[in-house]
N, C-alpha and C positions, 0 to 999 in steps of 0.2 A: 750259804749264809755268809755275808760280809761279816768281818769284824778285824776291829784295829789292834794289835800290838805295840804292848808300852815296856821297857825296861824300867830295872831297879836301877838305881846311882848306889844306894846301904848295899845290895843285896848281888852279889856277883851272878851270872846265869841265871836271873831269873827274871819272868816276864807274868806281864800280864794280859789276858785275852781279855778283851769286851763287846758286848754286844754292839755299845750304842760307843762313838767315839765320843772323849770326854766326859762322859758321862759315871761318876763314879757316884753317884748317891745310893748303888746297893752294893759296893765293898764295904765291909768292918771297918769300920775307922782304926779297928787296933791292926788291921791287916796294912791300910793306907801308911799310918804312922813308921810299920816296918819298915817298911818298902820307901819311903821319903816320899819326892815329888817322884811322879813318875812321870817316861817319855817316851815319848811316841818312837817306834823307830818302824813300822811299814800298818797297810791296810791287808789284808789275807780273804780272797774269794775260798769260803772253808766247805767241802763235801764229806761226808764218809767214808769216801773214796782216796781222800789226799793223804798224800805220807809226809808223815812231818817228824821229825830229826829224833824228837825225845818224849811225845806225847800221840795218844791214839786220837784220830782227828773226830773220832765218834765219842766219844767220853769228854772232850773240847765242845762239842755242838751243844750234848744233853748240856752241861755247865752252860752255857749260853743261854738254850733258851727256857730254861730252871732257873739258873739267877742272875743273868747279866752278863758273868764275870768268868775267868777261867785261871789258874796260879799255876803256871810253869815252874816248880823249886829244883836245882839242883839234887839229885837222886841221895845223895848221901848226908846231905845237911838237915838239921831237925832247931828247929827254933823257939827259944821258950817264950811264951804270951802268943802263940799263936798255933793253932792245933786244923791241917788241910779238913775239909770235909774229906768224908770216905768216898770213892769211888762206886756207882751204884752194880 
């Protein structure tokens, strides 16, 4: 599955995965507003098979193609008005 990679400018190491490029009309608006504008920093050919730095690339795909979207947070940061979905 394609999908693009967007950083935070508010939000240090953290990224967002989406399905469709530019396309944010199914993030939370409270999760957008976190996060500022977000930007683009590469496009990602994603498999089950691919190893990626800090996230399992199969729990990235379901989040794709369940809702669009994917949120890379830093492992030890926790942030109020916004709560990750649970991992299935």
């Amino acid at each position: 599955m394609h999908c693009a990679i967007y950083k935070s400018l508010k939000k240090q190491d953290t990224y967002l995965y989406m399905a469709s490029k530019d396309d944010f009309s199914k993030v939370p608006e409270s999760l957008l507003r976190l996060l500022g504008a977000p930007v683009h920093v590469m496009d990602l050919d994603l498999s089950p098979e691919r190893k990626l730095a800090q996230e399992d690339a199969a729990d990235v795909l379901r989040n794709l193609q369940e809702r669009g979207w994917h949120l890379q947070m830093p492992r030890q940061e926790q942030w109020p008005g916004f709560t990750p979905q649970p991992k299935h």
